[in-house]
N, C-alpha and C positions, 0 to 999 in steps of 0.2 A: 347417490354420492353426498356425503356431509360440504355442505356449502362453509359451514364454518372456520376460521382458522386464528391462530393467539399470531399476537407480535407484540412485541419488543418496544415500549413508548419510552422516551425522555418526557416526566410528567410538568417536570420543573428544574431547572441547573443543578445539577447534583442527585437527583431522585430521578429511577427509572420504575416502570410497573409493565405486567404483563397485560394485555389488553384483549378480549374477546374480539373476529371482527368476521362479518359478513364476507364471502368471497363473488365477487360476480358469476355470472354465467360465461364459459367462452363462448368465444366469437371461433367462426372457423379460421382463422389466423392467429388465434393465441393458442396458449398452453398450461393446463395445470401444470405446476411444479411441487411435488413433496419432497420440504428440502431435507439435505440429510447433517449438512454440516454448514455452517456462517465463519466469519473470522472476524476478531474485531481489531480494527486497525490505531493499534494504542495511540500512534500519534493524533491521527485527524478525529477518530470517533470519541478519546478521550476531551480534545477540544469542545468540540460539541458536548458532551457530557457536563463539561464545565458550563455551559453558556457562553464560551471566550469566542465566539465567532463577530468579527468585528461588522457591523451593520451598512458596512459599504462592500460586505463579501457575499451577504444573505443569496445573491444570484446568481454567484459565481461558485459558491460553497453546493450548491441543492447537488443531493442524490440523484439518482433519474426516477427511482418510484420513490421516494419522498413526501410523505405524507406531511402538514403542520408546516410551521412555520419557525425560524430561530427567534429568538433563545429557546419555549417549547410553549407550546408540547410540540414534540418533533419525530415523527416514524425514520431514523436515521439509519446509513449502513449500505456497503455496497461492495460483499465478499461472500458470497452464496453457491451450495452446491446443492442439488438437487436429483429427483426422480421423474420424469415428465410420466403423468397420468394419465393426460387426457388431450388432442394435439393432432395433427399429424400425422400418420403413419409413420414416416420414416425419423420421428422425434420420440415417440410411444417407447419407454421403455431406456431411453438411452438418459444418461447423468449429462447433467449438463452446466453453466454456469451462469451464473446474473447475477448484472449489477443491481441487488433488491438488499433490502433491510433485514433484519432478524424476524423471520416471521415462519411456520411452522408449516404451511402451505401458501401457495400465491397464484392468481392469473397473470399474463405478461402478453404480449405479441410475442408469438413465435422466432422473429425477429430480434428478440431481446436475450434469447439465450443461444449461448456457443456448447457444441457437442466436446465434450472430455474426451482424449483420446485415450484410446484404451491402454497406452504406457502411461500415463496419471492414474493414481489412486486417487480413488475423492477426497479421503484425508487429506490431499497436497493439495489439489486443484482450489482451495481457499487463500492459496498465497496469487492464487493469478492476476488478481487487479493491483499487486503491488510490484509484483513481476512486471507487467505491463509498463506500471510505472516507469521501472529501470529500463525496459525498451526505449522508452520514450526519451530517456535522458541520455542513453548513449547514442542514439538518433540526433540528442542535439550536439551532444559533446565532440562526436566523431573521431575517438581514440583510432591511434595509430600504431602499426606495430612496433614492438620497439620502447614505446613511452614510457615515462617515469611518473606512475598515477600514484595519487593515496585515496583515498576516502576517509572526511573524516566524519565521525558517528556512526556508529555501530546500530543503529536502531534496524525497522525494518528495513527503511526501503534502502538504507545505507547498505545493510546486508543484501540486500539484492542485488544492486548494480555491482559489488562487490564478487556477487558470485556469478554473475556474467564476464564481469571485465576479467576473470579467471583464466575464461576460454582465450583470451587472445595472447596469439603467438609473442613470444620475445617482451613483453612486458614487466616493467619493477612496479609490484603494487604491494601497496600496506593498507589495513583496515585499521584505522586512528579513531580509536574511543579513550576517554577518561575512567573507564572501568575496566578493572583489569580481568573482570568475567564474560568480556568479548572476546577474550582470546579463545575461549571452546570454541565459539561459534567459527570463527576464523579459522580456526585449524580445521571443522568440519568442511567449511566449504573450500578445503586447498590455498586458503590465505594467509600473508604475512601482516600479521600484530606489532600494533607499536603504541605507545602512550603519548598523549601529544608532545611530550617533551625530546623524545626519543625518535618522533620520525623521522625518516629520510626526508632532505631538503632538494632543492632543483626539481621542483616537480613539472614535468609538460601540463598536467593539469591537475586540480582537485575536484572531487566532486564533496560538497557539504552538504551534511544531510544529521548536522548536531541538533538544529532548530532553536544554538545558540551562538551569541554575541562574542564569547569566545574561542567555539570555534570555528566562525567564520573568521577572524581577526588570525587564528593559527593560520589557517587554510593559506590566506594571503600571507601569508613566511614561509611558508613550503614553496611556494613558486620560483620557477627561472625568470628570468626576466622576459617579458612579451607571453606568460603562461597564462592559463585561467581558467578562475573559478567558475565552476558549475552550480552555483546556488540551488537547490533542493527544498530544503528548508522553507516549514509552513510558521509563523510566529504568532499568526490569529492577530488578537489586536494587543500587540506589543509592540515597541519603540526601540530598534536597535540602533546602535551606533560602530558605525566603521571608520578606521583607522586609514585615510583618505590622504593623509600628509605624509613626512617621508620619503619614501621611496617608492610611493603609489604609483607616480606620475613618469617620473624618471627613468623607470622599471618597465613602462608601458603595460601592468597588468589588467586584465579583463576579467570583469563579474560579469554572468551570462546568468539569465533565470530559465528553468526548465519548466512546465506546469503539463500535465496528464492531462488537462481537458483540452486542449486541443493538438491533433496528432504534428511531430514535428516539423518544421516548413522544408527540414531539411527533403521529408518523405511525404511532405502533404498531395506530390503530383501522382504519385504510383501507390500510398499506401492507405486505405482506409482504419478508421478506429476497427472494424470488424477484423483483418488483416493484423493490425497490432495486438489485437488480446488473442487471438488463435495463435499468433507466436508465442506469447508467453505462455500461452498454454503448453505446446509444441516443449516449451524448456523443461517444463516444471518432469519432466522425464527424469530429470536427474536428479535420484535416492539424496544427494547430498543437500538440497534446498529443506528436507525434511527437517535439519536445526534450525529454522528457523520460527517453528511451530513449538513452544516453551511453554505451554499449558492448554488445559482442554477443561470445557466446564461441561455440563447440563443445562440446554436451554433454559428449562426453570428456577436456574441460578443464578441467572443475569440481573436481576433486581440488585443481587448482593454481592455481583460479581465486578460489575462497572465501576464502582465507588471507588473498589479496590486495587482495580485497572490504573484509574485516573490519580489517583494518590500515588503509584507506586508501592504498597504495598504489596500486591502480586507484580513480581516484576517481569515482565513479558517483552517480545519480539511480536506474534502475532499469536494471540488465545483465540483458539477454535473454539466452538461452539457444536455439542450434538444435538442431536434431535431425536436418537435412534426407540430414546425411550421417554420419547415425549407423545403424549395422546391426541 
């Protein structure tokens, strides 16, 4: 079996290169992985790409296989689908998922990857770490039936929790982007569109997920009084400012931070991390999450792909990544 396998380096802020790398030998607890498909997560991975990861986040930012160190060179990424090789018996052969980097092949603890169920295509099963995400926020948020939610940005993971908070019974929800080409997506996933100026007010709660100053600043005008925001939103090392006077105080509303790395307290006695990404696995069933995948590249195109990512010139949700016909 070839030991060798390519991935995917940040060489320096803004420059990526392909990299030759040795693969270990397993252990009887791990698992070759040939992956088939990565997804790059334009919010956090284009960060990184930048260098914008602030150096009080460096340990709180890491991957879990994360090779290097921030700003770089840094083996970054953690949206991966794969073929297990080598494993297991009852692993051998099944697609499965991990939190690993862009990398062409991998070893991992057997441990480290979840089995796809066979209602996931593996083309989808690349949204599941951002999926997960939106578990994890509406674990904190605790929607009720009935509520008058918005969400506002449109991005990925905005579009996620959006297309969860779908499923629940009796709910007024809007998907609140400043572009008016979220409204496809929104339609796809069974969601009401609205532009910030235009949303519905009185909201029981918002969840913000712009990863900007104004709209979190909307988000708190949408609320009822005693409502709140669900803060989402990663900023790296920026400096926002909120609109704290007012009717802040008076209003009794609440900012609440949600963050994916640790599962929520709401569910930390009964739920494991392993538990929460097998649900969002579990979701990703539904044909309708597949808008949220808006470009596919060629592994050997990511050198010249990320740049483009991170600029916004390719304008994306979540860009997969193949492998099928990489060597």
């Amino acid at each position: 079996m070839n030991r060798t396998a390519r991935a995917f380096w940040l060489s320096s802020p803004g420059e990526g290169e392909i990299r030759e790398v040795t693969l270990p030998e397993p252990g009887e607890a791990d698992v070759l992985v040939r992956s088939l498909y990565s997804g790059v997560s334009r919010g956090t991975e284009t960060l990184v790409f930048r260098g914008g990861v602030p150096e009080s986040q460096h340990a709180a930012m890491r991957a879990p296989f994360q090779e290097g160190e921030f700003p770089a060179p840094v083996k970054y990424g953690y949206l991966s689908v794969g073929v297990v090789e080598e494993g297991p018996d009852t692993l051998v052969g099944r697609t499965v998922f991990c939190l690993h980097p862009h990398q062409t092949r991998y070893v991992v603890p057997a441990s480290a990857v979840t089995v796809v169920p066979g209602t996931v295509p593996a083309e989808r099963a690349v949204l599941a770490g951002t999926v997960e995400t939106a578990v994890n926020a509406l674990w904190d948020a605790a929607p009720l039936v009935g509520d008058r939610i918005a969400v506002v940005g449109g991005g990925m993971v905005g579009c996620s929790v959006a297309a969860l908070l779908a499923r629940f019974p009796g709910v007024r929800l809007q998907l609140v982007d400043a572009d008016p080409g979220r409204a496809e997506v929104a339609k796809a996933l069974g969601v009401a569109f609205a532009s910030p100026e235009d949303a519905l007010g009185e909201c029981d709660l918002v969840v913000h997920a712009s990863a900007t100053e104004q709209g979190l600043a909307r988000s708190l005008e949408l609320l009822r009084a005693e409502g709140t925001v669900l803060e989402l939103s990663w900023y790296g090392d920026r400096q926002i400012g909120l609109p704290l006077g007012e009717a802040f105080h008076s209003r009794r509303l609440v900012i609440r931070s949600s963050q994916v790395g640790t599962v929520s307290p709401a569910r930390r006695a009964s739920r494991t991390y392993a538990d929460r990404l097998a649900l969002a696995l579990d979701l990703l069933a539904d044909p309708a999450l597949d808008a949220l995948v808006t470009g596919e590249s060629a592994f050997a195109e990511l050198p010249e792909v990320m740049p483009k990512l991170a600029s916004g010139e390719i304008p994306a949700l979540c860009h997969r990544i193949r492998y099928a016909d990489t060597p």
